[in-house]
C-alpha positions as CSV (number, residue, x, y, z in Angstrom):
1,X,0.0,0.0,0.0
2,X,1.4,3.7,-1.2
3,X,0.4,6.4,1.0
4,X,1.5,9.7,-0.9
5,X,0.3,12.1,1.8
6,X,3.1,14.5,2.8
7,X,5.2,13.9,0.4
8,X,6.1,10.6,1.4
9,X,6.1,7.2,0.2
10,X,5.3,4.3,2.6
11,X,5.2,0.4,2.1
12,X,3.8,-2.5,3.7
13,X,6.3,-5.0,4.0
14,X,4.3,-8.3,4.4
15,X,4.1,-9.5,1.0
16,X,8.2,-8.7,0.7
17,X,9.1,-10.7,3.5
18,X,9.5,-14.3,1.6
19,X,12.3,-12.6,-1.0
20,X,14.7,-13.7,1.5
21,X,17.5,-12.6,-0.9
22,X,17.1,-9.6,-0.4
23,X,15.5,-8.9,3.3
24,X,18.3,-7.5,4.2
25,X,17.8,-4.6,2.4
26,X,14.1,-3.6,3.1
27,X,14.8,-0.6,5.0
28,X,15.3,0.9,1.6
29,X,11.4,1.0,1.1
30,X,11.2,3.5,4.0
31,X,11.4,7.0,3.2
32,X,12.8,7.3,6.9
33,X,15.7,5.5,5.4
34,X,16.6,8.0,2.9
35,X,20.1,9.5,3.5
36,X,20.8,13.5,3.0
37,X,22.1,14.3,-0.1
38,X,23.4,17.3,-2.1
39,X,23.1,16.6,-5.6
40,X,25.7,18.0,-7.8
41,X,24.4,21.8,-9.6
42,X,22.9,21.1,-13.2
43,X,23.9,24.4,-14.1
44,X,27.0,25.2,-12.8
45,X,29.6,24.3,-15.4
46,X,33.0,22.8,-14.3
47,X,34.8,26.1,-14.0
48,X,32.5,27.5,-11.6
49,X,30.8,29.6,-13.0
50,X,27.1,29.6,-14.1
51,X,25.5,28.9,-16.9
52,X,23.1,31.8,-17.8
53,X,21.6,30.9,-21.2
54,X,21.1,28.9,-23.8
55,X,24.3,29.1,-25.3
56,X,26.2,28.6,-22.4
57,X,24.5,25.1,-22.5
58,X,24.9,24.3,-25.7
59,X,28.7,25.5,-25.5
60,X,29.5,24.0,-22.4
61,X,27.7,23.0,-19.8
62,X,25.6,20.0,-22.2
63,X,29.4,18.2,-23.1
64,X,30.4,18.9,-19.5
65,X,27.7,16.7,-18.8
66,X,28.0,14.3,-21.5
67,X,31.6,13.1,-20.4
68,X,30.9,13.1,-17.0
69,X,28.1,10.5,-17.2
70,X,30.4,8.4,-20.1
71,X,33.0,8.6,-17.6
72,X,31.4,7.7,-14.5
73,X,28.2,5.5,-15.6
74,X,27.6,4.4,-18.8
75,X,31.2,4.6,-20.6
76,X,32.4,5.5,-23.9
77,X,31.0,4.1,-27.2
78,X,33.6,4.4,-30.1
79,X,32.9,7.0,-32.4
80,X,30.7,6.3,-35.6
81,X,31.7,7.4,-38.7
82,X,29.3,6.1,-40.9
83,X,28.9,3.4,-43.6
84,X,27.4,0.1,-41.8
85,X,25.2,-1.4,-44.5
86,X,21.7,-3.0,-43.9
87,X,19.6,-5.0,-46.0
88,X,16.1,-5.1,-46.8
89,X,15.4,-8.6,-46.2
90,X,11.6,-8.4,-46.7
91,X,8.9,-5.8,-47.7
92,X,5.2,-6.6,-47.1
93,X,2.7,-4.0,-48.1
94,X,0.0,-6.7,-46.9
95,X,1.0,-7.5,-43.9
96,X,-1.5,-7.9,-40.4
97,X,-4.6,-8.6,-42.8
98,X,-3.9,-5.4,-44.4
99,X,-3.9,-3.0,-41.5
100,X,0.2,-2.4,-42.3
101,X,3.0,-2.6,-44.3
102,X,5.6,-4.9,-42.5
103,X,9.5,-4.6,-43.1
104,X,12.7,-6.4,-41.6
105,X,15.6,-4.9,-42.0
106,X,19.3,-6.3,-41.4
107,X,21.4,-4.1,-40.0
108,X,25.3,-5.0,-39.9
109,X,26.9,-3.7,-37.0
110,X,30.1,-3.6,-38.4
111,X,32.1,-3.1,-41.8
112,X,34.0,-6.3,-41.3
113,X,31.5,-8.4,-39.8
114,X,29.1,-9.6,-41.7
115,X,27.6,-12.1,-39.9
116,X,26.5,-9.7,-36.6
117,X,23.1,-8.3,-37.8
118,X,21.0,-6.5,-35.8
119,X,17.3,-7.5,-37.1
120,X,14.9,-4.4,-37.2
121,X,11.2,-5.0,-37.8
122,X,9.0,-2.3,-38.8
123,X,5.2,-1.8,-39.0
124,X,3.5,1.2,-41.2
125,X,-0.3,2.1,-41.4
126,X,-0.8,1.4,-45.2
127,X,-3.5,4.4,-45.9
128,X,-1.9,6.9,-43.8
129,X,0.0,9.8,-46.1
130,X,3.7,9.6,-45.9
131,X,6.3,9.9,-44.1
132,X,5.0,8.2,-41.1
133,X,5.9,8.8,-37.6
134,X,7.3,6.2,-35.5
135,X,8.3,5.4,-32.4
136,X,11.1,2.6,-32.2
137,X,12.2,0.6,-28.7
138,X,14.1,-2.2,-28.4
139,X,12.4,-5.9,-26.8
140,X,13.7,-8.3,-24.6
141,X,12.8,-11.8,-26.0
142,X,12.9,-11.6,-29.9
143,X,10.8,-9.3,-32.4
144,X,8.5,-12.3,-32.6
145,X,7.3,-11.6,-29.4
146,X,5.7,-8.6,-30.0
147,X,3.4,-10.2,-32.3
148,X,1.6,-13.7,-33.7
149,X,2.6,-12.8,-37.0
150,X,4.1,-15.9,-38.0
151,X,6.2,-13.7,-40.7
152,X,8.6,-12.4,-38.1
153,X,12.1,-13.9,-38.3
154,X,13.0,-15.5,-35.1
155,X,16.3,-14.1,-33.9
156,X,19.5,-17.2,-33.9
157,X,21.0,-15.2,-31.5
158,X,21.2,-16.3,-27.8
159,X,18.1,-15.6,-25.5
160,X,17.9,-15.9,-21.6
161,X,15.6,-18.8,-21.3
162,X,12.2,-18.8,-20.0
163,X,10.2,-22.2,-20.6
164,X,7.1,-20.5,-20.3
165,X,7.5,-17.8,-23.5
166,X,9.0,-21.1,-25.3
167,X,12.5,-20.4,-25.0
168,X,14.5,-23.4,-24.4
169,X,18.5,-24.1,-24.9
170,X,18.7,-20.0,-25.1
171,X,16.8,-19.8,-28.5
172,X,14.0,-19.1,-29.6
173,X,11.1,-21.0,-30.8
174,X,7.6,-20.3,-32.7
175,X,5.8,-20.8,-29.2
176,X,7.4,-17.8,-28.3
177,X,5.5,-15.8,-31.0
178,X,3.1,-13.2,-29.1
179,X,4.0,-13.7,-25.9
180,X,4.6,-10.3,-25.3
181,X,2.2,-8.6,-27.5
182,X,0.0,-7.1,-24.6
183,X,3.4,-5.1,-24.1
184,X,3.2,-3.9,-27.4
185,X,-0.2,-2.8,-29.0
186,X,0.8,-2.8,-32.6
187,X,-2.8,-2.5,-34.1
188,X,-3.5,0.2,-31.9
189,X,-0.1,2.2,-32.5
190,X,-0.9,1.8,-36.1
191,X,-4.6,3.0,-35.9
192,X,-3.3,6.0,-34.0
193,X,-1.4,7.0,-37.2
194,X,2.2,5.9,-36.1
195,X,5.0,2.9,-37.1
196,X,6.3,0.8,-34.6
197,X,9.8,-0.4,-34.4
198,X,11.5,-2.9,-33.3
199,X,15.0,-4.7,-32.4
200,X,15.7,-7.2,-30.0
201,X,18.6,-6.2,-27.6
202,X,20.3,-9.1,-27.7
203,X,21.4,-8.6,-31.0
204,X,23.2,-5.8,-29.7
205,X,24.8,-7.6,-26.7
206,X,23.5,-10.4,-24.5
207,X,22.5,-9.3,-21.9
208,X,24.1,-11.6,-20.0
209,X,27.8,-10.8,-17.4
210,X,30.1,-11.8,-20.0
211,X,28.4,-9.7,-22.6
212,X,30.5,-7.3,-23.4
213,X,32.7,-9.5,-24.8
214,X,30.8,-11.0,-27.3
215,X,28.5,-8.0,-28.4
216,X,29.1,-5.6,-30.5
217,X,31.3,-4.2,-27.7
218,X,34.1,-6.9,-29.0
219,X,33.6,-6.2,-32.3
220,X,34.7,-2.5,-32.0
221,X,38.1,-3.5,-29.7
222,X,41.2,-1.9,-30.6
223,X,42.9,-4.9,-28.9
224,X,41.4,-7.9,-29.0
225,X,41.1,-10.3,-26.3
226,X,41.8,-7.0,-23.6
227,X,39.9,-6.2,-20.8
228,X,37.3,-3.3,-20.3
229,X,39.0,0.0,-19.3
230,X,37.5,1.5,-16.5
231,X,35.5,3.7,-18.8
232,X,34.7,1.5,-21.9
233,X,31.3,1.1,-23.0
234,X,28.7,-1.6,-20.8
235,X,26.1,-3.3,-22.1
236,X,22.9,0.2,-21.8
237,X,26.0,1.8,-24.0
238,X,25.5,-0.5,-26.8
239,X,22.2,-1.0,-26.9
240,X,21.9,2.6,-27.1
241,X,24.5,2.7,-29.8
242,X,22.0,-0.2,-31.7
243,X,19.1,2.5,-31.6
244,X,21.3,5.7,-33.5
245,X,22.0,2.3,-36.0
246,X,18.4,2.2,-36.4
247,X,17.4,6.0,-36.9
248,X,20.5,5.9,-39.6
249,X,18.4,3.4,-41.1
250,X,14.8,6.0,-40.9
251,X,16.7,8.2,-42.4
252,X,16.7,7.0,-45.3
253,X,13.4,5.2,-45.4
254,X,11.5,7.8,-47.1
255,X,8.3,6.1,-45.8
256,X,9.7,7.4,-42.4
257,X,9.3,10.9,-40.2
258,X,12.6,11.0,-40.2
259,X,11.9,14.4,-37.9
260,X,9.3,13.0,-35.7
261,X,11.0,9.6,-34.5
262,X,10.4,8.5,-30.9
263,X,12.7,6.3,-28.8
264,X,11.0,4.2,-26.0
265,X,12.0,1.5,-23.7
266,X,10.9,-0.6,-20.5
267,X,12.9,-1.1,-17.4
268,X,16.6,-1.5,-18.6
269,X,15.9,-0.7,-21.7
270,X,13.9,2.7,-20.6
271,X,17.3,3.3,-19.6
272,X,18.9,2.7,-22.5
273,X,16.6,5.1,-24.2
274,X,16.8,8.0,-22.1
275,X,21.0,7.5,-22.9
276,X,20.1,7.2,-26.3
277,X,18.3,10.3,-26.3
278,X,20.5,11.7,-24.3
279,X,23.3,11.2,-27.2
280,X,21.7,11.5,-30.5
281,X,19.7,14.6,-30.7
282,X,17.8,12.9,-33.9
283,X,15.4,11.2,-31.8
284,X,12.5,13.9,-31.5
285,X,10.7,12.1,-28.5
286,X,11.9,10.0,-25.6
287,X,9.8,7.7,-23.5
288,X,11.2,6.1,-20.3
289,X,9.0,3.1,-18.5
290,X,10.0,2.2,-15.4
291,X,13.5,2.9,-15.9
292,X,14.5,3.2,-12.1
293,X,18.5,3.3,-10.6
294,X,21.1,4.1,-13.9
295,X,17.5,5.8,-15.6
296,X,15.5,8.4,-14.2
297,X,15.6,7.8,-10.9
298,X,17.6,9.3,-8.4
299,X,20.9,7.3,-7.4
300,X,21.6,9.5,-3.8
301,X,18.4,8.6,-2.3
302,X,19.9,4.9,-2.2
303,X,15.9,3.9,-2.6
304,X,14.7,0.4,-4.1
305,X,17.6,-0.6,-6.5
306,X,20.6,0.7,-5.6
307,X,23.9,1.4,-7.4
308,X,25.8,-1.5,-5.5
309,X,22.2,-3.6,-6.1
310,X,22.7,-2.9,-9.6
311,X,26.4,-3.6,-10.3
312,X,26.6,-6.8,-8.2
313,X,23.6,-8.3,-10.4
314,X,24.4,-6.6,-13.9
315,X,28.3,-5.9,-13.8
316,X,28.2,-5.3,-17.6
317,X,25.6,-2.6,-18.0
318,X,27.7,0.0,-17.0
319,X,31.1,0.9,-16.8
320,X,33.6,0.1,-14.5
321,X,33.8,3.2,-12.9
322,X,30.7,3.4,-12.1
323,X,31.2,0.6,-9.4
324,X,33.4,2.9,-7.3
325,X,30.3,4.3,-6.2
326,X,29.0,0.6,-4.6
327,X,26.9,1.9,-1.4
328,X,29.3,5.2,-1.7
329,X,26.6,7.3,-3.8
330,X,27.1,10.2,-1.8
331,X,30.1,11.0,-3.8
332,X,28.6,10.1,-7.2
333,X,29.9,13.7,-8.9
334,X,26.5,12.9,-11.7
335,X,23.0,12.2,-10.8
336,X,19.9,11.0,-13.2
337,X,18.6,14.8,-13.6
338,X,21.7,15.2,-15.1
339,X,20.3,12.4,-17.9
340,X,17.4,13.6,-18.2
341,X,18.3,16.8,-18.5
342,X,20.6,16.1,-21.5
343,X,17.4,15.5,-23.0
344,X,16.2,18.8,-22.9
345,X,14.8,20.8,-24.8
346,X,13.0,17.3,-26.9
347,X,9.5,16.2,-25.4
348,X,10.8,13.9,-22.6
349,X,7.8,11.4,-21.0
350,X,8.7,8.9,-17.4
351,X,6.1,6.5,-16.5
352,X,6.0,4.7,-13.4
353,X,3.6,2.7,-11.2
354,X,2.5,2.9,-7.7
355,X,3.5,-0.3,-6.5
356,X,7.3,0.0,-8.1
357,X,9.1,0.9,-5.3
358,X,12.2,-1.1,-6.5
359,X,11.9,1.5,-9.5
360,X,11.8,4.8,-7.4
361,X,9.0,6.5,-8.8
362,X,9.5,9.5,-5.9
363,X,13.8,9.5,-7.2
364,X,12.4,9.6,-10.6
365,X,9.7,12.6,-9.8
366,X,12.7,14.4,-7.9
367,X,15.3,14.1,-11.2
368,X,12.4,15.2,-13.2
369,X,12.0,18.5,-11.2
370,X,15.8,18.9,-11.1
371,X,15.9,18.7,-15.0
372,X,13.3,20.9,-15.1
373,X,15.3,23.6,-14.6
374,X,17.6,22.8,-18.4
375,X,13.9,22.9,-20.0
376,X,13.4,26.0,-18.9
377,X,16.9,27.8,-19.6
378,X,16.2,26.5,-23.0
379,X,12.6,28.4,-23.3
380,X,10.1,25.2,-23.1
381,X,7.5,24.9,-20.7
382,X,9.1,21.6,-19.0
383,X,7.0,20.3,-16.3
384,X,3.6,21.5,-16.6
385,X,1.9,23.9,-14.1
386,X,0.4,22.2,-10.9
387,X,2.2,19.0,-11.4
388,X,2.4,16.6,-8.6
389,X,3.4,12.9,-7.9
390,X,0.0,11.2,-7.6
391,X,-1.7,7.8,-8.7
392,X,-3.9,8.0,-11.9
393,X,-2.4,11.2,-12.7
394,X,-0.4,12.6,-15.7
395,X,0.7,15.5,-16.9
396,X,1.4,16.8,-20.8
397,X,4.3,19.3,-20.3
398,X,7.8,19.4,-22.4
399,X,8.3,16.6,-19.7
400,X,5.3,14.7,-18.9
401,X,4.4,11.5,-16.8
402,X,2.0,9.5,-14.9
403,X,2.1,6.8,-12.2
404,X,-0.3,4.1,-12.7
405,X,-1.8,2.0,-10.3
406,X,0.1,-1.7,-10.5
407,X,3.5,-3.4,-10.6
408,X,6.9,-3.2,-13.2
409,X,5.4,-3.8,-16.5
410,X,4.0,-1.6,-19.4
411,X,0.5,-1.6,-20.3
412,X,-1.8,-0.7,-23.1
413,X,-2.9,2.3,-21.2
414,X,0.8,3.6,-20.7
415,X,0.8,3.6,-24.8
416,X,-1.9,5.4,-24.6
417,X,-0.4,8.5,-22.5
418,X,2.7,8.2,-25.0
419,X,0.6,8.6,-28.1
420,X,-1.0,11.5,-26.8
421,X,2.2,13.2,-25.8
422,X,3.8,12.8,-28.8
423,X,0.9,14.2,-30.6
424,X,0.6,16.9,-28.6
425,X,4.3,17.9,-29.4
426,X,4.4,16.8,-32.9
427,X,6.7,19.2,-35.5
């Protein structure tokens, strides 16, 4: 049970009490518990001195920012100059009983590697006028989860097994086709007038601890066989580096907005698109579910997941660095607002639920108010008047949100919030 009187959010503990893994950390569902924390100025650039205006930002202070979350979080990706191929390996202008026009698209993630493809699938409203807007996330199972279409290739590369979705021996299987489709609404996206992308991470990297090394992170090695520098790229890193592969690909789809391309993802990958976002200013919308410790939430108000939490489970998401700061946040020198505010001044929209405490939703509220001060150097409206944190509520500003009622998961209705968003903000 939430109680969001005063400011505060409360939990019941009974029905945590069997995860005996991690009952020793329960105290970090009290707000009580919350340590005091300074976090580090958003506009105060590294010199000192403040940033008064726009250009200041886009001089400065925005790169400032940049490098400090590359060197301290998420790492540095190697620079991309251009010239991956992709192939269209099908075009269906029938597809979904006629409702769209399907394409998969194979995307090589490197000039001398042929054989690592990154699989994009792509649904378009046939009657709608083009270019169509899309929004684009990637999916944690296989693009043939999204869907029963029995036309979607099933990925070969290796999937964390779960027998019930039909994954067996890490691979996938035509049992698996759909099992995530309540996750993603593709007839209703497409009714609404946008395209729906898709990649499946994995292609990327496997999301798995020794990842790094045999993703697309290994590929782009200037040694082979080394070890990860303290600040090379993890795992959120390349997945966002997968996405920028995949708006070079809108770009030149001319039955694609190029101009009005959202990027949304869930949990880790909500992450992962915020970072994204956060890097390649060609993604006109960003849409962050759930995205919690290393996304939108706080990391100084050590709440739910924390940063040790996080590294001890999923060492390869992030960069080594970033593990200096294991139950020593209060010297992290970045926070999340910092994220989000990279962001700025695109539409930016956080959705949460009630019942995720191990997401943050208050931490990811807090970075959200904190950003809201880059929106409004930059002359947007940020968060909307009146905003608060409450349960069936959302709000429609430059950055908007809602928390649901429920658990970690997206829904239809969260769709639903990010459609209307989007068109509210459309160029």
């Amino acid at each position: 049970m939430i109680n969001m009187e005063h400011g505060g959010l409360y939990y019941t503990f009974l029905r945590w009490t069997k995860w005996s893994k991690h009952t020793s950390i329960l105290y970090r569902y009290l707000e009580s518990k919350v340590p005091e924390y300074e976090l580090p100025p958003l506009l105060i650039k590294n010199d000192g001195s403040k940033v008064k205006n726009s250009n200041d930002w886009y001089e400065f202070r925005r790169n400032e920012l940049l490098n400090l979350l590359k060197t301290h979080e998420y790492g540095r990706s190697p620079k991309y100059s251009g010239g991956l191929k992709y192939k269209v390996i099908e075009h269906n202008e029938l597809a979904l009983n006629g409702l769209a026009i399907r394409k998969q698209i194979g995307i090589c993630l490197h000039p001398d590697d042929e054989d690592s493809i990154m699989n994009l699938l792509i649904y378009l409203p046939v009657d709608d006028e083009k270019p169509i807007p899309l929004i684009v996330g990637l999916n944690f199972y296989g693009n043939q989860t999204i869907h029963r279409d029995r036309r979607i290739i099933l990925p070969k590369t290796w999937i964390r097994n779960k027998e019930s979705y039909g994954i067996t021996n890490n691979r996938a299987t035509h049992d698996s086709r759909g099992v995530r489709s309540y996750r993603w609404p593709v007839e209703f996206v497409l009714k609404q007038g946008f395209g729906l992308a898709t990649a499946y991470y994995g292609d990327i990297c496997p999301d798995r601890n020794d990842g790094c090394d045999l993703g697309v992170n290994n590929l782009y090695k200037t040694e082979k066989n080394a070890s990860r520098k303290v600040d090379d790229w993890g795992a959120i890193s390349a997945w966002a580096w997968g996405l920028s592969r995949a708006m070079d690909y809108f770009e030149d789809d001319d039955d694609i907005d190029e101009h009005n391309i959202g990027v949304m993802g869930h949990s880790r990958l909500g992450k992962t698109s915020l970072w994204a976002g956060a890097q390649d200013e060609r993604f006109s919308y960003i849409i962050a579910s759930a995205s919690g410790c290393g996304g939108a939430a706080l990391s100084k108000r050590s709440f739910g997941e924390t940063v040790k939490l996080i590294n001890d489970r999923f060492p390869h998401w992030f960069c080594k660095n970033f593990e200096k700061y294991n139950a020593n946040e209060c010297n992290l020198p970045i926070d999340q607002h910092m994220l989000i505010a990279l962001n700025a001044p695109r539409p930016l929209y956080v959705s949460m639920a009630d019942r995720d405490l191990w997401a943050d939703p208050k931490g990811m509220y807090e970075a959200m108010v904190e950003a809201d001060k880059a929106y409004k150097l930059l002359g947007t409206q940020g968060l909307p008047d009146g905003h608060k944190l409450e349960v069936g509520k959302h709000f429609y500003g430059q950055i908007g949100f809602h928390m649901r009622p429920g658990g970690h998961d997206v829904l239809k209705s969260d769709w639903e919030h990010y459609l209307k968003f989007i068109k509210l903000h459309m160029k």
